[in-house]
C-alpha positions in Angstrom: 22.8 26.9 124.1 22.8 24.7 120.9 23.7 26.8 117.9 21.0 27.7 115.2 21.9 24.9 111.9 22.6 26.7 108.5 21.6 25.5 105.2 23.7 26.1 102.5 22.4 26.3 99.1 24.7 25.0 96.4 22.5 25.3 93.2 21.3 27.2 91.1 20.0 30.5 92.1 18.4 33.6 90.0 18.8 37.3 90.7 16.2 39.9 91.3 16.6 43.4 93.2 14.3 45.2 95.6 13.9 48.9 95.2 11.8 51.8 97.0 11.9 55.6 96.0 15.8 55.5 97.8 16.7 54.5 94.2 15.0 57.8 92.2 14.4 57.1 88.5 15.2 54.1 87.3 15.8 53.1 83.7 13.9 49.9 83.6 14.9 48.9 80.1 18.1 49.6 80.9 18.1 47.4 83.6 16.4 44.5 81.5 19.1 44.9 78.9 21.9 44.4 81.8 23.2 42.1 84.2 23.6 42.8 88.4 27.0 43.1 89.8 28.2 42.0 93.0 31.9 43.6 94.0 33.1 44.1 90.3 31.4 41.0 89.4 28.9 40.0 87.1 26.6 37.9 89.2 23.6 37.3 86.7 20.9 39.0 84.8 18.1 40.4 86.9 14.8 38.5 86.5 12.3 39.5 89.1 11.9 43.1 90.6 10.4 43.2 94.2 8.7 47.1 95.1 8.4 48.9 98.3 4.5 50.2 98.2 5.4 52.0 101.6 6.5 52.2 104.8 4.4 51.9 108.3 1.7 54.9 107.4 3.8 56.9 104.7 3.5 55.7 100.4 6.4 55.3 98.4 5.8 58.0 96.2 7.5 55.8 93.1 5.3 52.1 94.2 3.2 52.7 91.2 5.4 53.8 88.4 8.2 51.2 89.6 5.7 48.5 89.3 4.4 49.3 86.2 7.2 50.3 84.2 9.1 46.8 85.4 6.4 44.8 84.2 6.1 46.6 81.5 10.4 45.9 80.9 9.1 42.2 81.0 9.8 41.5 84.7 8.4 39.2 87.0 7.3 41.9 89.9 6.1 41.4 93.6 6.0 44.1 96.8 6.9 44.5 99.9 6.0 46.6 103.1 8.1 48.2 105.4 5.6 47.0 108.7 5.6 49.2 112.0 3.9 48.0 114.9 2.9 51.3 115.9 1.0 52.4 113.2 -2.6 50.9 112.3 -2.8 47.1 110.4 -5.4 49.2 108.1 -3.5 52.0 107.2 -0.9 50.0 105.9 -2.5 47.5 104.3 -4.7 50.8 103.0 -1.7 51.5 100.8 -0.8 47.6 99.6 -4.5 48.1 98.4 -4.3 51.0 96.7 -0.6 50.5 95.3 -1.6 47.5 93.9 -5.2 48.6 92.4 -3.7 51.7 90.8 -0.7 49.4 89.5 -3.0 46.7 88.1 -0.1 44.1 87.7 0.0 40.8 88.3 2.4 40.6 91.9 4.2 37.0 92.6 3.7 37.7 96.3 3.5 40.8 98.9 6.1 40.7 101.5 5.7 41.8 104.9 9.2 43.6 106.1 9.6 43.0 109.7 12.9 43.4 111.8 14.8 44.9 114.6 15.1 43.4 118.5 12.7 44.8 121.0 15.3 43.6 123.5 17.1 46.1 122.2 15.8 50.2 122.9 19.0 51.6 122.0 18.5 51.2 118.5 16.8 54.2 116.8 13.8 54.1 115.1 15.4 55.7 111.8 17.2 52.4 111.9 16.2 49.4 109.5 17.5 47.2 112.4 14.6 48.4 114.6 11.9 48.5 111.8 8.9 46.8 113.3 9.2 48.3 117.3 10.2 51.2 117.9 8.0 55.0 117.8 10.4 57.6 117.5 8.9 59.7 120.4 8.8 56.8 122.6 12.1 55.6 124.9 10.5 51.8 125.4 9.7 49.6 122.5 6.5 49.0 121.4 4.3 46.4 123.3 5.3 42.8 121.6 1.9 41.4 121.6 0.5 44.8 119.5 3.4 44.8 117.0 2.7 41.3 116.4 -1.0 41.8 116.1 -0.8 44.6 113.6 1.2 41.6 111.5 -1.2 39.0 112.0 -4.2 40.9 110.9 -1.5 42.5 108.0 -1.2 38.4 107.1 -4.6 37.6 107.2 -6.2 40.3 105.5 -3.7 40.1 102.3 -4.4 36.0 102.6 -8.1 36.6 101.8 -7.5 39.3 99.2 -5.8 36.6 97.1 -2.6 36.9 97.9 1.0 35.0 98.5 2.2 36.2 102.1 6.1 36.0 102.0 7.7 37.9 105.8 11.1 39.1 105.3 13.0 39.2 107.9 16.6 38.9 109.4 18.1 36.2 111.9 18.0 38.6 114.9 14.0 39.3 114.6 13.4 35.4 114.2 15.6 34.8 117.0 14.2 37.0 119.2 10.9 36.3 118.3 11.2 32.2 118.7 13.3 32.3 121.6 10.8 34.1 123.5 7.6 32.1 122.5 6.5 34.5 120.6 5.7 32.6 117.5 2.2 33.5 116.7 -0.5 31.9 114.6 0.7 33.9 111.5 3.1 31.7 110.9 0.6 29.5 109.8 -0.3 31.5 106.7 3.1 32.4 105.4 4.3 30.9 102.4 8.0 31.7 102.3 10.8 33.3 103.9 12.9 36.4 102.4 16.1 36.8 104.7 19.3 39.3 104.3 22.4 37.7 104.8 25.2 39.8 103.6 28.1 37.9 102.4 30.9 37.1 99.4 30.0 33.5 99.3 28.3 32.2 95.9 26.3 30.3 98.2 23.3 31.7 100.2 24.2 31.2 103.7 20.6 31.2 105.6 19.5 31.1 109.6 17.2 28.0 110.0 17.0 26.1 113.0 15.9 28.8 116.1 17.1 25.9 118.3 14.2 24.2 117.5 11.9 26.9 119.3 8.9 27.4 117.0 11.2 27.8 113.7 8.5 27.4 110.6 10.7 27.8 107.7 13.9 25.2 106.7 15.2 27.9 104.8 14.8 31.2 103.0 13.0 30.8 99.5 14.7 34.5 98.7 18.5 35.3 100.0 19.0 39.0 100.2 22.8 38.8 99.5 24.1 42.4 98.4 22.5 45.4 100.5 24.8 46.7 103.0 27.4 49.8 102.7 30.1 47.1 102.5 28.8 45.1 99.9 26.2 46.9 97.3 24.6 45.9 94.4 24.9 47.9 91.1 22.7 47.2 87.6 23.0 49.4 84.7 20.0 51.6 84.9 19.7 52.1 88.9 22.0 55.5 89.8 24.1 54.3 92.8 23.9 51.0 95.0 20.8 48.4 94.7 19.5 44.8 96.9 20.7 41.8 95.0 18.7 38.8 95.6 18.7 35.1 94.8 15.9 32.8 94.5 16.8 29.2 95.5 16.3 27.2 92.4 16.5 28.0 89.2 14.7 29.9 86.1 12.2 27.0 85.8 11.6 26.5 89.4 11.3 31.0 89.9 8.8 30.2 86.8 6.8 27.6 88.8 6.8 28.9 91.8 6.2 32.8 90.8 3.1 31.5 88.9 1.8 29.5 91.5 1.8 32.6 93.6 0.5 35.4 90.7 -2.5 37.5 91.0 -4.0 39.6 89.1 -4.8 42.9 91.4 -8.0 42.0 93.7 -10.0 44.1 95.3 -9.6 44.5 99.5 -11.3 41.7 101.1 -15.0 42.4 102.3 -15.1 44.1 105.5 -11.8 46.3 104.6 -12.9 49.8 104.2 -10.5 52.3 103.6 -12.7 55.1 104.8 -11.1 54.0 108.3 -8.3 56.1 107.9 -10.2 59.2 108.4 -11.7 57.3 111.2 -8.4 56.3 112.8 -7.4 60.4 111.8 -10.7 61.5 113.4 -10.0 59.3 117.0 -6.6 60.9 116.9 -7.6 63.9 116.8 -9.5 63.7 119.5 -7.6 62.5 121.8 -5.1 65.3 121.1 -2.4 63.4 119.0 -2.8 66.0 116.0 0.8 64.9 115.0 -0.8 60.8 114.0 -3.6 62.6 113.0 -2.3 65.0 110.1 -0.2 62.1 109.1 -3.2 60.3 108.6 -4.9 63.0 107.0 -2.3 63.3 104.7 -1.8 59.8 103.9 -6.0 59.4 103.0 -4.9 62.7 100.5 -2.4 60.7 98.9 -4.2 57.4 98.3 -7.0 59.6 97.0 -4.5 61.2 94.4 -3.4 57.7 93.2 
């Protein structure tokens, strides 16, 4: 089998960081007033902050506050999702929605966070390697065709809110995913690629390539770089490690191409009704899964406390 190409980047590149509640309280003008550092190494001063809103059916409980008080700090701020093809495309995109609404920031993009290898069943759930199919009470991976539908409609739906659709995930996912025939008609509607890819190098050293097989990205627009135990991230402000990123090009391209992609917080395209989390809870319920339906429960008592 011919091996996948790599593109490596050798220009300029600017750093942002991803954070969820994992990080606890941050000091965002602490953060503006510092630069990242990448194994004792000053690697740049952060620019744009990127903010898990949740992940499958449960809210960050710090999406808001983190959103707002970067922006606020002067940064350039998108999200992200943590997708799980087992839970409903409403419910999450339920809480995009209402993170976003509650926020009322400008976002550059929302990114979709899909990973793991359904070859794969060993992996556990709790793992970020097996994000998008795995249900913790369930021995074989989630069907293919329904984790990748829950995505689509994910897509979609933010599409016609408005909204830049940016997937990140790693080589193995993509892999599987092309290799397969798997590529679905989402790719169609997804503007870039956000791709870990731990490593010393200055340069981003990205997957592209797939052997050809349904590939629809030449490279990764955002290189997570610094992320693993083995190589963290730290900036002044954030207790303990933090993602680095870079964005391929530099300030006046991240300018041009953030813009391009900024909106202002719209509302949930027509059709979307939120109300169908008590739905979904209610059809749960019923058909005796009382553990999917207090979680949903729950999660409708959250987003109502927003």
């Amino acid at each position: 089998m011919r091996r996948a190409a790599i593109d490596k980047y050798r220009g300029e590149t600017v750093i942002g960081i991803d954070v969820s509640h994992w990080q606890g309280e941050i000091d965002w003008p602490a953060v503006a007033r510092s630069e990242a550092f990448f194994e004792g190494e000053s690697v740049g001063p952060v620019r744009y902050v990127i903010v898990r809103t949740g992940d499958g059916k449960d809210l960050d409980e710090r999406a808001v506050r983190n959103l707002v008080a970067a922006h606020q700090a002067g940064f350039k701020v998108a999200v992200y999702h943590f997708v799980r093809g087992f839970h409903s495309a409403e419910v999450q995109l339920a809480i995009i929605f209402e993170v976003l609404r509650n926020a009322g920031v400008p976002v550059g993009f929302v990114a979709l966070d899909v990973e793991g290898r359904p070859d794969n069943p060993r992996t556990p759930d709790v793992d970020e390697s097996s994000g998008l199919w795995y249900h913790p009470d369930r021995a074989a991976p989630v069907d293919t065709a329904q984790a990748l539908g829950v995505l689509e409609r994910m897509a979609r739906t933010l599409v016609d809110a408005g909204h830049r659709v940016v997937v990140y995930s790693g080589q193995s996912w993509h892999f599987y995913v092309a290799q397969k025939g798997l590529v679905p008609t989402w790719v169609e509607i997804v503007t870039d690629l956000w791709c870990p890819w731990y490593t010393r190098g200055r340069d981003p050293r990205i997957p592209v390539g797939l052997d050809g097989k349904g590939a629809p990205w030449r490279y990764a627009k955002i290189h997570q770089f610094a992320g693993s135990k083995k190589l963290p991230g730290r900036v002044e402000g954030i207790a303990g490690a933090v993602d680095l990123n870079r964005f391929r090009g530099d300030e006046d391209e991240l300018e041009r191409w953030w813009g391009a992609g900024a909106r202002e917080t719209l509302p949930a395209p027509a059709g979307f009704d939120r109300r169908r989390i008590a739905d979904l809870a209610a059809e749960a319920k019923e058909g005796g899964d009382l553990s999917a339906a207090d979680g949903l429960a729950q999660l409708d008592g959250e987003l109502s406390a927003l």
